[in-house]
C-alpha positions as a Python dict, from the first residue, in 0.01 Angstrom:
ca = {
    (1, 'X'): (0, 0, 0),
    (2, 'X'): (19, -249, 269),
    (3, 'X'): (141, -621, 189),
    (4, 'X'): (-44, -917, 406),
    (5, 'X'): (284, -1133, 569),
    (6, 'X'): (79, -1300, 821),
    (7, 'X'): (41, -1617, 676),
    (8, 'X'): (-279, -1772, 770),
    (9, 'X'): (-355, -2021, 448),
    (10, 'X'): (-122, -2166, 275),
    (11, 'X'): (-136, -2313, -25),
    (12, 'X'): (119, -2559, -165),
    (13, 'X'): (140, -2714, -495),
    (14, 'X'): (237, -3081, -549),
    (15, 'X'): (366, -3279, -840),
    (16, 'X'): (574, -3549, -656),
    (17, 'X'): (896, -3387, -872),
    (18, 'X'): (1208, -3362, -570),
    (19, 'X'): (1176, -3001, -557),
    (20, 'X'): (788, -3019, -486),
    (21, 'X'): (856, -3289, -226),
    (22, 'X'): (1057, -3031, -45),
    (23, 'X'): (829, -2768, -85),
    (24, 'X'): (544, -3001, 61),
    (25, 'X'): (763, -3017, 369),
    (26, 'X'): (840, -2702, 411),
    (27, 'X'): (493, -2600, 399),
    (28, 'X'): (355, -2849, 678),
    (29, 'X'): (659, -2727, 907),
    (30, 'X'): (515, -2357, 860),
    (31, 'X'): (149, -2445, 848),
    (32, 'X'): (258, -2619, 1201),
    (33, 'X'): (488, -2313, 1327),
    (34, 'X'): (241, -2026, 1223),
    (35, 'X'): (-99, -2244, 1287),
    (36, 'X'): (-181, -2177, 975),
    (37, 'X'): (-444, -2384, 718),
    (38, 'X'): (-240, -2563, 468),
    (39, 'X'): (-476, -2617, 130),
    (40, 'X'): (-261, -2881, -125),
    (41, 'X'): (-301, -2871, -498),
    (42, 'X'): (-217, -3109, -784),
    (43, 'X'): (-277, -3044, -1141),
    (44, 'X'): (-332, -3312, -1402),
    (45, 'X'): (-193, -3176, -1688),
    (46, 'X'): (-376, -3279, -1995),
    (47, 'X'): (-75, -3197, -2213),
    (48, 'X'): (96, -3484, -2139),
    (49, 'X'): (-174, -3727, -2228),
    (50, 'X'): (-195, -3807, -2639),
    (51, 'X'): (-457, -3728, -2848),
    (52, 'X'): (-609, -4034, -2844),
    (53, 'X'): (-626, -4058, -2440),
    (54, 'X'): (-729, -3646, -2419),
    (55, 'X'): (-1026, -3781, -2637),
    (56, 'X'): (-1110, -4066, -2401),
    (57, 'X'): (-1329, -3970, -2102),
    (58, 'X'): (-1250, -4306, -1924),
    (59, 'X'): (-879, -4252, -1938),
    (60, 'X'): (-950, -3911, -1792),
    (61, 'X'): (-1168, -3997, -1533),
    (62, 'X'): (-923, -4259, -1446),
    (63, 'X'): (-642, -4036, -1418),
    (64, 'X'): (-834, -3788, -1265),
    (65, 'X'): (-966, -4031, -991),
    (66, 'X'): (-585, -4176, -942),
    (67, 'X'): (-474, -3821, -887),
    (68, 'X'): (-751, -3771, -627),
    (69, 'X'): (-657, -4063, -432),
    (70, 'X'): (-333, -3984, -447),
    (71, 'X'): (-355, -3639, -282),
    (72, 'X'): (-513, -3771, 9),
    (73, 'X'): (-204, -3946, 100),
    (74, 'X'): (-67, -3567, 117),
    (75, 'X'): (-325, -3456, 373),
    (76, 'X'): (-285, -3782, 575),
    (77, 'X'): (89, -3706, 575),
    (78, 'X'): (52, -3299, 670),
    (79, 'X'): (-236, -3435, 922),
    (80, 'X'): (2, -3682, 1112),
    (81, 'X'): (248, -3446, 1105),
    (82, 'X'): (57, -3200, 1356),
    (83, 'X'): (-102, -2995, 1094),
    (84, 'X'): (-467, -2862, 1216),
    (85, 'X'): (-636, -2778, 911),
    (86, 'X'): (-572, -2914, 575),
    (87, 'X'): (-794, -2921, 239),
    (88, 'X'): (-678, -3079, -109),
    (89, 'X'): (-787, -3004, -453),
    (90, 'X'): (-730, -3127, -783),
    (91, 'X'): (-778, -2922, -1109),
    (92, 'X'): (-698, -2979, -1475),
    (93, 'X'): (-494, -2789, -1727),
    (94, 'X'): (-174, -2566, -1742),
    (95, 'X'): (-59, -2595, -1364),
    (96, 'X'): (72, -2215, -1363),
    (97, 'X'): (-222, -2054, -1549),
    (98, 'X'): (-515, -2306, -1325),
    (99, 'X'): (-327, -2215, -999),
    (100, 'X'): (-292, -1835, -1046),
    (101, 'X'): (-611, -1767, -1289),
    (102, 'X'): (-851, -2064, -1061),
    (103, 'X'): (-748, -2162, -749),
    (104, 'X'): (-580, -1883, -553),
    (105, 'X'): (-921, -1673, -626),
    (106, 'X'): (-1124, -1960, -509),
    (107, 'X'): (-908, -2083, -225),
    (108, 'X'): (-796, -1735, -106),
    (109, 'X'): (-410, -1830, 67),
    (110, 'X'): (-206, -1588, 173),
    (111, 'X'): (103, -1700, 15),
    (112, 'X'): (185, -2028, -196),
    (113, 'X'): (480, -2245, -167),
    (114, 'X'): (639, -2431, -469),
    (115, 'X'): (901, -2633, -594),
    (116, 'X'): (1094, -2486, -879),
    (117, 'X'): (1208, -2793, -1108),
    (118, 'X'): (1550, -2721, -1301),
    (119, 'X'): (1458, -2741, -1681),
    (120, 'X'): (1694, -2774, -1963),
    (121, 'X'): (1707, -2625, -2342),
    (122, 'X'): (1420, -2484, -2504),
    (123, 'X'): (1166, -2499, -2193),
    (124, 'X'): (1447, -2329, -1959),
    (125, 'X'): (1449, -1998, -2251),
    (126, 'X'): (1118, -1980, -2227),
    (127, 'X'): (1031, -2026, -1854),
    (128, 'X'): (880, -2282, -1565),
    (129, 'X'): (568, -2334, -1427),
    (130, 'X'): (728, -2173, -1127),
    (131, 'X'): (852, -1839, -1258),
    (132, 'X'): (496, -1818, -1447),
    (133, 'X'): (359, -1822, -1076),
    (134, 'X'): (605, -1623, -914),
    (135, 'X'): (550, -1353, -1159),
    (136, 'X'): (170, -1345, -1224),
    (137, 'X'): (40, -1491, -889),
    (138, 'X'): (-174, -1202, -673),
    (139, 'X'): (33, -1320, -319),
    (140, 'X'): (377, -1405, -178),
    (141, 'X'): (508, -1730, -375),
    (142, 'X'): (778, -1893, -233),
    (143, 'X'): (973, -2129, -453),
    (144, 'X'): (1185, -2395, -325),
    (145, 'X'): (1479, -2534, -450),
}
């Protein structure tokens, strides 16, 4: 079986955590080296919100629309950086599961590029958002540290 390493599309995943910051920069550099179309993708988790906000379609939708704005400073950053093509999404839910299971199928990259996020106690045993991705994602990941 032949593995794709030509890196066309990229997709990188965004969370403003250090790690994903770095991640985010490496990807523009390579998008800008290889030519390549750089797709960026941020995740409001719904976990994080209580009960009472999960319930309240206004907090959502505020969220949701603060996320959205703040993803287009991301492309304008990757733009004036000398990147040619670049697309942003937002999605909802576990970030792991919506990246691998939703949008790798419907954005197609070739590889994605992620921050990996040192976690302590319980979480650590049990595994990151990152290692969820590098292990169940369909292409390359690439996790930064």
């Amino acid at each position: 079986m032949t593995r794709k390493t030509e890196f066309k599309h990229i997709l990188v995943g965004v969370d403003d955590s250090e790690d994903a910051l770095l991640a985010f920069q490496y990807a523009i550099d390579t998008a800008k080296r290889r030519h390549a179309e750089l797709t960026i993708v941020s995740i409001l988790e719904s976990h994080e919100m209580s009960v009472y906000e999960a319930l309240d379609k206004d907090y959502i939708h505020g969220e949701r629309s603060e996320l959205d704005n703040h993803i287009q400073m991301y492309v304008k950053q990757a733009q004036n950086a000398g990147v040619e093509k670049v697309d942003a999404l937002v999605s909802e839910g576990k970030p792991g599961e919506v990246i691998v299971k939703s949008v790798i199928p419907h954005v197609k990259p070739d590889v994605l590029i992620i921050g990996s996020i040192a976690k302590k106690g319980f979480k650590r045993r049990f595994g990151s958002q990152a290692a969820y991705m590098a292990k169940y994602a369909p292409i390359s990941v690439l996790v930064i540290r």
